[in-house]
PLY file of the C-alpha trace (Angstrom):
ply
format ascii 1.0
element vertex 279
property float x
property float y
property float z
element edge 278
property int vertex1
property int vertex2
end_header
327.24 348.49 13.29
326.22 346.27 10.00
328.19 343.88 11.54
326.27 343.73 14.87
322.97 343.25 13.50
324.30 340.24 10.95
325.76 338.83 14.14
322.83 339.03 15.88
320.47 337.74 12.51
322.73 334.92 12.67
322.45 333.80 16.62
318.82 334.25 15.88
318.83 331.96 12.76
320.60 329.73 14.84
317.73 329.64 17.57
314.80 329.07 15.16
317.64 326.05 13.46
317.45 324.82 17.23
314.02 325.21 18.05
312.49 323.67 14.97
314.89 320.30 14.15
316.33 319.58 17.72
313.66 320.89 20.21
310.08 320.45 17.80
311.60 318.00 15.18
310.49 319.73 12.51
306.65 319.46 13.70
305.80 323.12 12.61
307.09 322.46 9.20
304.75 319.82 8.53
304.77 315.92 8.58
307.16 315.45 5.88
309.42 316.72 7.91
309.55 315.25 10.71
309.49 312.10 9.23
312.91 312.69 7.12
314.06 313.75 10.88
313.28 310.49 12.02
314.36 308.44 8.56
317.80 309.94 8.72
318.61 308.78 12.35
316.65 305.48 12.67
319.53 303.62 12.63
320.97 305.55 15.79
317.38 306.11 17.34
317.81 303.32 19.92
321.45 304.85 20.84
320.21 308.29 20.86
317.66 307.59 23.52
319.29 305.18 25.93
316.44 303.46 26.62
316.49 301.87 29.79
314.72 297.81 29.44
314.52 297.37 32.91
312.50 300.83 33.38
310.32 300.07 29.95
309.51 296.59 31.27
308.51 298.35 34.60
306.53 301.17 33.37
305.20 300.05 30.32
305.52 296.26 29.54
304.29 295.20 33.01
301.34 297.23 33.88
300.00 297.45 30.04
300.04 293.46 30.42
298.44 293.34 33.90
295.37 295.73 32.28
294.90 293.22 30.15
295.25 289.75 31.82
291.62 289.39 31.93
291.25 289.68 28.34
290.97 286.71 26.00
294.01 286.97 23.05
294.16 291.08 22.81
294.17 293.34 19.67
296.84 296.41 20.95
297.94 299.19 18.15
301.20 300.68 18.71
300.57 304.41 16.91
304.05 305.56 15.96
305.50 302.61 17.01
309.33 303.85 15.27
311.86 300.96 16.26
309.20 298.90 17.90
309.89 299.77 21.24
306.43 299.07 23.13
305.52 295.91 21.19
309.16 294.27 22.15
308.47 295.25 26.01
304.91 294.19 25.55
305.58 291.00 23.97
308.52 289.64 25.99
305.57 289.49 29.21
304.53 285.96 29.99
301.25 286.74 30.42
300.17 288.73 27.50
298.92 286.06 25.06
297.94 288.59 22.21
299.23 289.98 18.72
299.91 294.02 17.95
299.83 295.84 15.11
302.91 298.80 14.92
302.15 301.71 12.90
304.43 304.54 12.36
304.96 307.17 9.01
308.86 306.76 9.36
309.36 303.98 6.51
312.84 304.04 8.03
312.04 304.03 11.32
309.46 300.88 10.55
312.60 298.86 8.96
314.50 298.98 12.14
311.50 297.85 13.78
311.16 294.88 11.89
314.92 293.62 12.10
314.65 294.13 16.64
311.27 292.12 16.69
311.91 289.52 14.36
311.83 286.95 17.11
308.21 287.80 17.95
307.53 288.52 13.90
304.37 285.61 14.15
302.80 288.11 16.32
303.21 291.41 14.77
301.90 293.57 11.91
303.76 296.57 11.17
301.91 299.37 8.83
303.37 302.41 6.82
301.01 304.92 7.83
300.06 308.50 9.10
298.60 308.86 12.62
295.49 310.92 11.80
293.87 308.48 9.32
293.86 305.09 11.15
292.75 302.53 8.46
290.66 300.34 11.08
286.97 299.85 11.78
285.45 302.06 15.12
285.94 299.72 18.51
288.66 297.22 17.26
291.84 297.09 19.65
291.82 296.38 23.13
294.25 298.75 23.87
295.95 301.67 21.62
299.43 303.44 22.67
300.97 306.12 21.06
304.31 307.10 22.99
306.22 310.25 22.84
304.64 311.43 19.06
301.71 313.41 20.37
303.46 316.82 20.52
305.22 315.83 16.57
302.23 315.36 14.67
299.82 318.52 13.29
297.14 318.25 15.93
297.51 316.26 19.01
293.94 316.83 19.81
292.77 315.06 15.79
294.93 311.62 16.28
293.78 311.30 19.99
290.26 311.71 18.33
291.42 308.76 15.92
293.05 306.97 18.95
289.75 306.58 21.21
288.05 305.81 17.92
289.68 302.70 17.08
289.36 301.86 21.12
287.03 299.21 21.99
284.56 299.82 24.56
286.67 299.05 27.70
289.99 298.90 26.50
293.07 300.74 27.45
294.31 303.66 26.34
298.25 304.37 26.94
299.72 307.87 25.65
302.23 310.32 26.72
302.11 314.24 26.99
305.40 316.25 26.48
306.26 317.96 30.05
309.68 319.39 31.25
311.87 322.38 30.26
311.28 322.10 26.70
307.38 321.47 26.71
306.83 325.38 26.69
308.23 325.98 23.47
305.68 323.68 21.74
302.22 325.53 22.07
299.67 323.46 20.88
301.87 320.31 20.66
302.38 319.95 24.40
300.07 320.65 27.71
300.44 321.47 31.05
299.76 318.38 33.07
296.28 319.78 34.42
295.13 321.00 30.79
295.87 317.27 29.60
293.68 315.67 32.02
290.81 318.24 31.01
291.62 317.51 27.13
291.56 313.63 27.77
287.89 313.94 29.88
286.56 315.93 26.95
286.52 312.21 25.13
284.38 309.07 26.46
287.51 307.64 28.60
287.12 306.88 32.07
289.54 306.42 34.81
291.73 308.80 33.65
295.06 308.66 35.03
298.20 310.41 35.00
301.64 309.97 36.48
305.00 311.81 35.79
307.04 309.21 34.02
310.10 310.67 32.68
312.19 313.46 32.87
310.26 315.31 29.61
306.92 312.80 29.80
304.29 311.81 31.74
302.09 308.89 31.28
298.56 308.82 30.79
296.20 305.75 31.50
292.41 305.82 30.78
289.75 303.05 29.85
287.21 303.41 26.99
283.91 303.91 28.50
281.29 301.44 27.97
280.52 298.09 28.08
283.45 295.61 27.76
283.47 293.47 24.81
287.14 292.58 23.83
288.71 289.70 23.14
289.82 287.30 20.49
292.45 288.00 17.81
290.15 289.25 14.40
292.57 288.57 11.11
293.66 291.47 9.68
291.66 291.51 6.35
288.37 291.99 9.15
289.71 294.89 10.30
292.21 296.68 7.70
290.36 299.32 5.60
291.65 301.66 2.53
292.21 305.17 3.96
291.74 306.34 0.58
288.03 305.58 0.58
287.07 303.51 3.91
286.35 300.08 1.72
287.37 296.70 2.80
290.95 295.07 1.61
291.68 291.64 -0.17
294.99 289.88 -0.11
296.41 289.50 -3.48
299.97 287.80 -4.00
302.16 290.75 -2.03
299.53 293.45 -2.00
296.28 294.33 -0.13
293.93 295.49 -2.63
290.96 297.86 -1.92
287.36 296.54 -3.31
285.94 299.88 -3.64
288.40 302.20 -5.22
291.08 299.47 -6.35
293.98 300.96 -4.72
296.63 298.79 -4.21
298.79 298.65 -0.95
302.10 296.84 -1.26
303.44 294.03 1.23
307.48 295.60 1.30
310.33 292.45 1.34
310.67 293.21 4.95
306.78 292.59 5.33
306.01 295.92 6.25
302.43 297.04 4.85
302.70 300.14 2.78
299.30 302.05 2.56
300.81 305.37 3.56
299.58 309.27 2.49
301.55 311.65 3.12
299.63 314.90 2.76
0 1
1 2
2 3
3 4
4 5
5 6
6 7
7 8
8 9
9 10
10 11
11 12
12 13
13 14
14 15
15 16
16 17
17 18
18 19
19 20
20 21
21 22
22 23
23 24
24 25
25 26
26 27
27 28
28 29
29 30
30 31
31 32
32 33
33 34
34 35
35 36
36 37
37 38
38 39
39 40
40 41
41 42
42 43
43 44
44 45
45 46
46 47
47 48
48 49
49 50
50 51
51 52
52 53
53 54
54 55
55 56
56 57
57 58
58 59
59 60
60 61
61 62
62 63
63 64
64 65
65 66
66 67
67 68
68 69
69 70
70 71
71 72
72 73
73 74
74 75
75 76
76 77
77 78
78 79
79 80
80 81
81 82
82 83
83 84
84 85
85 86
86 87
87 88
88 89
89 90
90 91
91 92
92 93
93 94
94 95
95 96
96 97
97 98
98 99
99 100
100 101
101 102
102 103
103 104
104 105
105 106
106 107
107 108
108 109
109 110
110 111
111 112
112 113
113 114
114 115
115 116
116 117
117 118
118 119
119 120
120 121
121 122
122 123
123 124
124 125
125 126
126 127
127 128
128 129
129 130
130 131
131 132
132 133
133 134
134 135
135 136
136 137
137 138
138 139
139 140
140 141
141 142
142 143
143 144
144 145
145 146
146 147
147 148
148 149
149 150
150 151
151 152
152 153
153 154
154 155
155 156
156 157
157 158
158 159
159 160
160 161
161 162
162 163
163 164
164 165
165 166
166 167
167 168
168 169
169 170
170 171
171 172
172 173
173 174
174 175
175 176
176 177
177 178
178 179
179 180
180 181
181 182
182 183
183 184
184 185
185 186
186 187
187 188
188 189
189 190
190 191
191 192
192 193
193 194
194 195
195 196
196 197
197 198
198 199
199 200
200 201
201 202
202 203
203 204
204 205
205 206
206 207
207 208
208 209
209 210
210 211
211 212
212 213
213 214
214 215
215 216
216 217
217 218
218 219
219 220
220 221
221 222
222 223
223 224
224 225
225 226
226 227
227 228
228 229
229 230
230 231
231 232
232 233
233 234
234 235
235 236
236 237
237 238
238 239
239 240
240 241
241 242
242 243
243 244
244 245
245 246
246 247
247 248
248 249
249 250
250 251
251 252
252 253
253 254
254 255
255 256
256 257
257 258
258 259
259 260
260 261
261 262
262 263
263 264
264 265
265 266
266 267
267 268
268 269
269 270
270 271
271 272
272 273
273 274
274 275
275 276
276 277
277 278
């Protein structure tokens, strides 16, 4: 029977194999993780997914670009932006006039962005950085995304925290909440649709809405509450700050330097801003 139970440890080993690097991505062992996940298949990210343009135009370029039509030159942060997906849909609509900022913890991941944007590389700022420690100022973007990352990061509930944070009063917020066969085995990554809504009133957002968007996400809208005041493209030494210590940043040769604790954060060759912690 010793044979039985080493089968059976086996097919077992091979579930938890399954469930943590195909089904979670490695989100239960800890960020390091699941960014090597997504550093060894950046390259075939893009193939992996299929993304569809003409749906990504309709459900995210489009609409994210209508919500903001009325808004003089938007600020938008792309949180785990990996191969600069929402910036390229964002940025090929006529009427959005603004500049985004991509931020993802996948260094990999950040170097394929750069190479399939580099026609719209006067308006984009991509930054080497973790989720949960946004290195902006309170109230600074017009609108903040973060697509299909909530449910692979330690606590969903912290980086929406840091998400509305960096929201200015009356901008959008765009995220997505894992749904679908696969949602249940990722407790406290992913929430049933009605749980989401409750999680996302729990933080000043109004008009909360959301609709089923894919097979295995939904989309969630919502504006900051309070009064609008967005508007106008601020240079990026206004609103970068150290995460090390919250201080401002000055631009040395290839390198952001911080003026309170005199950490230095690298511009890479591919332009990519380098101020990330892994912890």
């Amino acid at each position: 029977m010793g044979w039985i139970a080493l089968a059976l440890g086996l097919v077992l080993l091979g579930l938890l194999f399954y469930w943590q690097l195909v089904i979670a991505e490695g989100t239960y062992l800890g960020p390091r993780a699941v960014t090597l996940l997504y550093d060894w298949s950046a390259r075939a990210y893009e193939r992996i997914k299929q993304f569809d343009i003409g749906a990504e135009q309709w459900f995210l370029g489009l609409p994210l670009a209508r919500a903001l039509e009325a808004i003089p030159a938007p600020l938008v942060l792309d949180v785990a932006t990996g191969t600069g997906r929402l910036p390229r849909v964002l940025l090929q609509q006529p009427a959005f006039d603004g500049q985004i900022i991509g931020l993802d913890l996948s260094r990999r991941m950040l170097r394929e962005a750069v190479r399939r944007t580099a026609r719209f590389a006067d308006r984009l700022t991509f930054l080497w950085q973790d989720a949960r420690h946004l290195p902006f100022d309170d109230d600074t973007f017009d609108a903040v995304t973060c697509l299909e990352a909530l449910e692979f990061t330690p606590d969903p509930r912290a980086v929406l925290t840091e998400l509305v944070r960096v929201s200015r009063p009356g901008g959008v917020l765009l995220v997505t909440n894992r749904v679908g066969r696969d949602a249940k085995f990722l407790p406290g990554r992913a929430f049933p649709r009605d749980e989401f809504e409750r999680l996302l009133r729990k933080f000043p957002l109004e008009e909360v809405k959301i609709r089923p968007w894919q097979v295995d996400y939904d989309l969630a809208w919502a504006v900051k509450a309070g009064e609008p005041r967005g508007g106008g493209v601020r240079p990026l030494l206004e609103i970068l700050r150290c995460p090390a210590c919250g201080a401002g940043l000055a631009r040395e040769a290839a390198a952001f330097r911080c003026a309170g604790c005199d950490r230095v954060y690298p511009i890479a060759a591919d332009g990519v801003i380098e101020v990330a912690r892994l912890v």
